[in-house]
ZAMARGU-4260 file (C-alpha; in steps of 0.2 Angstrom, whole numbers, plus 5000, padded with zeros to 4 digits):
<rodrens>
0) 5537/5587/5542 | 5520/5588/5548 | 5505/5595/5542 | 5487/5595/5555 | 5468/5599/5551
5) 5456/5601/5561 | 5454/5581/5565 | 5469/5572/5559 | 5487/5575/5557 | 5500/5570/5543
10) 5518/5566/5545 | 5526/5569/5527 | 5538/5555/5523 | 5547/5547/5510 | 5545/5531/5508
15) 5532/5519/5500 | 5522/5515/5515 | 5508/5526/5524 | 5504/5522/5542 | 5487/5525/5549
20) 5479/5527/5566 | 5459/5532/5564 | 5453/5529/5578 | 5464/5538/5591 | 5450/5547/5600
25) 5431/5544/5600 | 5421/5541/5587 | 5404/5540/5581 | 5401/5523/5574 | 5387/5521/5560
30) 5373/5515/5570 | 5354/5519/5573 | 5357/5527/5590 | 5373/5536/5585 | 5385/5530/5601
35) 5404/5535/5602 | 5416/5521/5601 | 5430/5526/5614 | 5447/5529/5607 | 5461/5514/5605
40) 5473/5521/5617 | 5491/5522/5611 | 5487/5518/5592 | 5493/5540/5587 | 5510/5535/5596
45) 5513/5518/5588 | 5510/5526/5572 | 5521/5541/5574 | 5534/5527/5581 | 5533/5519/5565
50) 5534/5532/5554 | 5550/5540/5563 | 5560/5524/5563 | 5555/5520/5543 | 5554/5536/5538
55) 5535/5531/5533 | 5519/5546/5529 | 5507/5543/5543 | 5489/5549/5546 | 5481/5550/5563
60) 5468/5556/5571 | 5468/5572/5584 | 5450/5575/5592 | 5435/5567/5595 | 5427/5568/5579
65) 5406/5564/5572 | 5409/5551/5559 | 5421/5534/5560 | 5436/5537/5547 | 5437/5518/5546
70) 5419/5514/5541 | 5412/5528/5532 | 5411/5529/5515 | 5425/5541/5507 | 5409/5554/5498
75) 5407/5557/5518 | 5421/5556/5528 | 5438/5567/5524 | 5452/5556/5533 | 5446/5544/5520
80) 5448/5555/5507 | 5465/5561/5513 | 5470/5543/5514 | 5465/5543/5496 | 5474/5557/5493
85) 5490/5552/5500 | 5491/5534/5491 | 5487/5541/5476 | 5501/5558/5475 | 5514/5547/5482
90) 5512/5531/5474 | 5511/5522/5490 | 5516/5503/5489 | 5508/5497/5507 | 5495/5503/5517
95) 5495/5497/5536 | 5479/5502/5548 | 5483/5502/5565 | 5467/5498/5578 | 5466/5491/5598
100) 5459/5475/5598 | 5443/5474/5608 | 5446/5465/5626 | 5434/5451/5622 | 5443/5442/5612
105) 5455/5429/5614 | 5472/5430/5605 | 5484/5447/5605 | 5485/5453/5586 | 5475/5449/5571
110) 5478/5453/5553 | 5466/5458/5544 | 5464/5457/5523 | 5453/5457/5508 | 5450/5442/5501
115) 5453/5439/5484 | 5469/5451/5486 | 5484/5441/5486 | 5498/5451/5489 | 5489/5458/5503
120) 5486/5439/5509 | 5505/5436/5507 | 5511/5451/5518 | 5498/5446/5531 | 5509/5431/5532
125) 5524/5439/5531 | 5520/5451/5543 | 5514/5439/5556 | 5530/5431/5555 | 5542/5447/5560
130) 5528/5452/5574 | 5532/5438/5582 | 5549/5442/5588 | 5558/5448/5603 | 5546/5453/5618
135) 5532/5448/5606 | 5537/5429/5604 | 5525/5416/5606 | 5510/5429/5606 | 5495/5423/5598
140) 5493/5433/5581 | 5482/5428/5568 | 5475/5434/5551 | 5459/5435/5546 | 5451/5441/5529
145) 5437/5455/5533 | 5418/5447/5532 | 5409/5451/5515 | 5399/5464/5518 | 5392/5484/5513
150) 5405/5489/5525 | 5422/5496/5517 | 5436/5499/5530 | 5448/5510/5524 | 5460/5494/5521
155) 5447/5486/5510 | 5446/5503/5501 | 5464/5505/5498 | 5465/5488/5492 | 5449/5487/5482
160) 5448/5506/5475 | 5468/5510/5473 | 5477/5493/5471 | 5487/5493/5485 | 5493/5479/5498
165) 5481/5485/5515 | 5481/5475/5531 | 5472/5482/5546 | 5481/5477/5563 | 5472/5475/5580
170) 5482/5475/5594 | 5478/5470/5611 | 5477/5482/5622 | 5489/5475/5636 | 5502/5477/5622
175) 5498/5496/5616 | 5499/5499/5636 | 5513/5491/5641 | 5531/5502/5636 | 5542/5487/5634
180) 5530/5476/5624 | 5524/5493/5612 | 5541/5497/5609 | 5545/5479/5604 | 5530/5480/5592
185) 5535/5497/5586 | 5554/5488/5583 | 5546/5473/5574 | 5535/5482/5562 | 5548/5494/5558
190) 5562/5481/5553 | 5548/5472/5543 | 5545/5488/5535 | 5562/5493/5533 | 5565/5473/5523
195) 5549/5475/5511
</rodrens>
């Protein structure tokens, strides 16, 4: 079942898990000059992917919106506050955030969790481990914890405010683009899911 706004969309499952894809479409980031960050192609489709093989509730964004649901605080921004919603009615036990990975860097996935949360830092680890599977082998994946800072990702708030394991994952973009190597990260996720 799936329920839409005006800016996001919610597929209604039943499990423990909520999937998210905030950054779908442009985006304005919270700068001085106000710029649009361009959309992380592919990130809507690997969440619904997920959510229909592990019959996950995901949130993902439809249209080009004026605020950055990852990095504004939740009094502003209402996908944060329907994130919040949905961890909260449904008792979620996992949180996964799913981003492109900007070209300049050099490796194809990284894992990203607040530090001082161990359980998050755990399936960080575990996670890393099923990515690394199938098409995906020997791709370089690696975890980071976010950078102490007055920013507060919608992983870190999940985490920090609600208790729950969060990880944010950046994927290349080669990856999200190619159909052979997204379905294979779509497969690894989902089997890693489907095991927690």
């Amino acid at each position: 079942m799936e329920t839409q706004t005006a800016e996001y969309q919610i597929i209604k499952g039943n499990d423990p898990f909520l999937i998210s894809a905030p950054h779908a479409y442009s985006h304005k980031r919270p700068t001085l000059v106000g710029i649009y960050k361009k959309e992380e192609s592919f990130t809507d489709l690997i969440c619904k992917q997920i959510c229909k093989n592990t019959n996950s509730t995901g949130i993902f964004l439809i249209k080009e919106i004026e605020y950055d649901p990852n990095f504004f605080k939740v009094q502003e921004n209402p996908y944060k506050k329907e994130v919040e919603r949905l961890v909260k009615d449904s008792k979620k036990k996992l949180f996964l955030d799913i981003h492109g990975l900007n070209d300049k860097h050099q490796y194809d996935i990284g894992i990203y969790y607040l530090s001082h949360f161990g359980k998050s830092k755990r399936t960080a680890r575990e996670l890393r481990k099923a990515l690394n599977k199938g098409e995906l082998r020997g791709i370089s994946i690696h975890i980071f914890r976010f950078p102490d800072n007055d920013q507060e990702t919608l992983s870190e708030f999940v985490a920090s405010k609600l208790r729950v394991p969060a990880l944010q994952i950046e994927i290349a973009r080669y990856i999200r683009e190619d159909e052979i190597l997204r379905d294979s990260l779509v497969k690894n996720i989902s089997n890693f899911l489907n095991s927690y």
